[in-house]
C-alpha positions in Angstrom: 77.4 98.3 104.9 80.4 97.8 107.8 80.3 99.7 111.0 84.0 99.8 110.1 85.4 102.1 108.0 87.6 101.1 105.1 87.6 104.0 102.7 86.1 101.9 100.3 83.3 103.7 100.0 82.6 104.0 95.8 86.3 102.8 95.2 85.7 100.9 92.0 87.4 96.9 92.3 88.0 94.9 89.5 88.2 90.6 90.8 89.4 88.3 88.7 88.1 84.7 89.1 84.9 86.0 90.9 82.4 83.6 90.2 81.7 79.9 91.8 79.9 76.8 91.0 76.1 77.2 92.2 75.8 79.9 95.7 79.1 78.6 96.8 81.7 81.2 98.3 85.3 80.3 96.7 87.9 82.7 97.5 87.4 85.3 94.6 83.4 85.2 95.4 83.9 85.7 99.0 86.1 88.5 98.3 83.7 90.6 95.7 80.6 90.3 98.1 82.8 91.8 101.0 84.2 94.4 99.3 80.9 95.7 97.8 79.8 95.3 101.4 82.2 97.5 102.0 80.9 100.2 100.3 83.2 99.4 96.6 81.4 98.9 93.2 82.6 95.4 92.4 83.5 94.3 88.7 83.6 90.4 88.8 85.3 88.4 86.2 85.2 85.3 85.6 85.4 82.8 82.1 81.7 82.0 82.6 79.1 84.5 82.3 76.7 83.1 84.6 78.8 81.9 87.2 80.0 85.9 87.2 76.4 86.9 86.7 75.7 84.9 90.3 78.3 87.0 92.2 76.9 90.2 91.1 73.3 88.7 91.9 74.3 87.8 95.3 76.1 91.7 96.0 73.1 93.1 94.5 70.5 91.5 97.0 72.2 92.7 99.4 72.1 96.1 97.7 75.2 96.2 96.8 76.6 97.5 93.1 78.9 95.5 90.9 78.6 94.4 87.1 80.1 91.1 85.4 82.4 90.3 82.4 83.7 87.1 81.0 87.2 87.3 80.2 90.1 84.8 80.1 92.9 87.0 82.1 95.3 84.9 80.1 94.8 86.8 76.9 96.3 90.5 76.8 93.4 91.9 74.6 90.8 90.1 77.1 92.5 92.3 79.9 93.0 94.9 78.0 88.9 94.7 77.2 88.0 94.6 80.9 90.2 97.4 81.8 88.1 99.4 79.1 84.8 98.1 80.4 85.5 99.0 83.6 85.9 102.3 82.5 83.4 102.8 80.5 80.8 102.0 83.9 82.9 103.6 86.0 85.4 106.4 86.3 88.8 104.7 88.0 89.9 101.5 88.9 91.0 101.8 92.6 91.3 97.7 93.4 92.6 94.5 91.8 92.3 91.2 93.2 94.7 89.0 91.1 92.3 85.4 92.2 92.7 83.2 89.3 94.7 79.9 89.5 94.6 76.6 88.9 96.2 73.4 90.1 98.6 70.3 89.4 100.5 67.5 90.8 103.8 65.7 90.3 107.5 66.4 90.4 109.6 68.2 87.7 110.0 64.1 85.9 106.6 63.4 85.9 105.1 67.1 84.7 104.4 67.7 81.1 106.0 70.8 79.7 102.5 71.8 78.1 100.6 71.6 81.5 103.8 73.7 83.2 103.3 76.5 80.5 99.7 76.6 81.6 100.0 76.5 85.0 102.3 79.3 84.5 100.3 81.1 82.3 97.1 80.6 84.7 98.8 81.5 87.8 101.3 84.0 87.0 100.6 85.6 83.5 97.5 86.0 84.3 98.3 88.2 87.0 100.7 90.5 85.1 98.7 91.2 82.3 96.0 92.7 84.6 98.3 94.4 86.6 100.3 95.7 83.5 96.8 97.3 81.8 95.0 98.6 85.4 98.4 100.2 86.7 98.2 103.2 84.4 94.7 103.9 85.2 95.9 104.0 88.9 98.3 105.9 88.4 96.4 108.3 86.6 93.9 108.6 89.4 96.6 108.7 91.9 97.3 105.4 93.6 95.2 102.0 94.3 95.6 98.7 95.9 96.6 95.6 94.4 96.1 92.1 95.9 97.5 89.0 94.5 96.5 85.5 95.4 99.7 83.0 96.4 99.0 79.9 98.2 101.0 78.3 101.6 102.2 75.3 98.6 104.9 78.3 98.0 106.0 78.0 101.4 105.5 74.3 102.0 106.0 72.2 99.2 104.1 69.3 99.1 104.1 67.4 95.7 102.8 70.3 94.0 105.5 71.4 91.9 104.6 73.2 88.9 101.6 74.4 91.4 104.1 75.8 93.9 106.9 77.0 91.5 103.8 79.3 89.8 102.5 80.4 93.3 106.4 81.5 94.6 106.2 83.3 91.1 103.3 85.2 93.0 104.6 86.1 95.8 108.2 87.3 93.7 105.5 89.4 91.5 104.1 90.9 94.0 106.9 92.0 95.7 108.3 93.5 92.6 105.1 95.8 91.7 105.6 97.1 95.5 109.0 98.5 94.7 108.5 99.4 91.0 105.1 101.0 92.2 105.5 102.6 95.7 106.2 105.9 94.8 103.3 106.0 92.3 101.2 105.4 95.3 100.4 102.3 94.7 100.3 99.6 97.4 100.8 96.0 96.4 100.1 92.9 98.8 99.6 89.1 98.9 97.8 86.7 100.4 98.7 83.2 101.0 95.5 80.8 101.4 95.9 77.1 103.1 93.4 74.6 103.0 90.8 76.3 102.9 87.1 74.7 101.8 85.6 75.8 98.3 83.4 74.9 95.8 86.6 74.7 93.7 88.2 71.8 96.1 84.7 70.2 96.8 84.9 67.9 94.1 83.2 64.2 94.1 86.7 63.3 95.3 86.6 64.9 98.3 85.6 62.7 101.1 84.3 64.0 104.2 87.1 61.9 105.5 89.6 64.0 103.4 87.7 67.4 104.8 88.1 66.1 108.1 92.1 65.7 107.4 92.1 69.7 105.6 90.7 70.3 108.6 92.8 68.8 111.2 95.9 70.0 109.5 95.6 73.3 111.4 97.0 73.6 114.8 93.4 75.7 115.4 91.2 72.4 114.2 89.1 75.1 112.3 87.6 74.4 108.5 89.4 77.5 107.1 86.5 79.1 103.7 86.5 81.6 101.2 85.2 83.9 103.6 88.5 83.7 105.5 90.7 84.6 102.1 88.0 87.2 101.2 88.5 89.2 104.6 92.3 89.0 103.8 91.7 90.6 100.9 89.4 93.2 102.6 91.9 94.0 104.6 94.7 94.9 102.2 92.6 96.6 99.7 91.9 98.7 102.5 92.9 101.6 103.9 93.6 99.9 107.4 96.7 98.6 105.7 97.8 101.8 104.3 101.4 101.1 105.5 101.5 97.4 104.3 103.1 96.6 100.8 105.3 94.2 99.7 103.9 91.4 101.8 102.6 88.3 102.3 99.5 87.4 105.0 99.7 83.6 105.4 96.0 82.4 106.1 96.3 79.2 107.0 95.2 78.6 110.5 98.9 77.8 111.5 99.2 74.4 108.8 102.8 76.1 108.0 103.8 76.2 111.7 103.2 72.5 112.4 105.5 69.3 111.0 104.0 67.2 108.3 101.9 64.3 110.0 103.9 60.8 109.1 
């Protein structure tokens, strides 16, 4: 458990895109295990069982308490079906961590109009039909805190284009649910990840010459991990933010604040 207190204790969170390849810590994995640490029963989902199943593993060790479900948040009645689950276990739903996304390159002439609609749907979609089904049940219990996962591409486009246009969406959605929700007590926050190192962007492309660039791209020179998303998350979901909503935490180690190298 934290020496520091986040009312978290037995809050019931529900993260989406909570598992990782093998016992590495992606953003969504990162973000479970700390907020079970935190004293929260963690529900992880992810598409894969196992890779769900590993998460919970890892909380439980540490004695924490969390239970997995594969779903695709794409699909309303998969949503729908975790919301129920949830319930079943547990008596509210306090937390959602919006984490899913995917990526893409090109500009608007080279993109193909099927891989826009499912960047869109992964990204963004996603995001609002969890939101849509867990809202009641937060409302019903009296409030909750929901944090959705943009990316700095929405505030520095870089070639990215579908990928950006979906992560702006984000931020636009999240600032939406603040105003529509805020007098149902309902706090609504994003968080904005750089280059940050996961199993996700660890592919056999990446050189450790190319890690060395994602590094050096922040004015701090520091290798920015999952660990660094998940404790933005932590933060927001918490009651230390109490008076945050509508807003976006950048965590980038200052990449926006410095010119494109030439």
């Amino acid at each position: 458990m934290s020496d520091l207190n986040h009312g978290l204790e037995n809050k019931v969170a529900i993260v989406t895109g909570g598992g990782a390849a093998g016992d590495g810590i992606g953003n969504g994995r990162a973000a479970a295990i700390l907020l079970a640490r935190a004293g929260a029963v963690v529900v992880v989902i992810d598409r894969k069982m196992e890779l769900a199943e590993r998460t919970v593993e890892m909380i439980c060790t540490e004695g924490g308490r969390a239970m997995a479900v594969a779903a695709d948040v794409t699909l309303e009645d998969d949503c729908r079906r975790v919301v129920a689950e949830t319930l079943h276990h547990h008596a509210s739903i306090d937390i959602l961590d919006n984490n899913v996304g995917v990526g893409s390159r090109g500009s608007v002439v080279e993109e193909d109009p099927g891989n826009w609609d499912r960047i869109m749907r992964v990204n963004v979609t996603s995001m609002m039909l969890m939101s849509k089904h867990v809202i009641p049940v937060m409302i019903e219990r009296g409030g909750g805190a929901i944090v959705n996962v943009s990316s700095i591409s929405a505030l520095r486009p870089r070639g990215l284009t579908a990928y950006s246009t979906s992560k702006g969406a984000v931020i636009a959605l999240t600032r939406a649910m603040a105003v529509d929700h805020a007098a149902d007590h309902i706090r609504v926050n994003c968080v904005a990840p750089g280059p940050v190192f996961t199993p996700m962007v660890a592919g056999p492309g990446m050189t450790e010459a190319d890690r060395e660039r994602r590094r050096m791209a922040s004015p701090l020179g520091v290798e920015g991990t999952g660990w660094d998303i998940g404790n933005a998350v932590l933060f927001l979901a918490s009651d230390l933010a109490r008076y945050i909503t509508g807003q976006t935490l950048v965590v980038d180690g200052g990449v926006t604040l410095k010119a494109p190298d030439r």
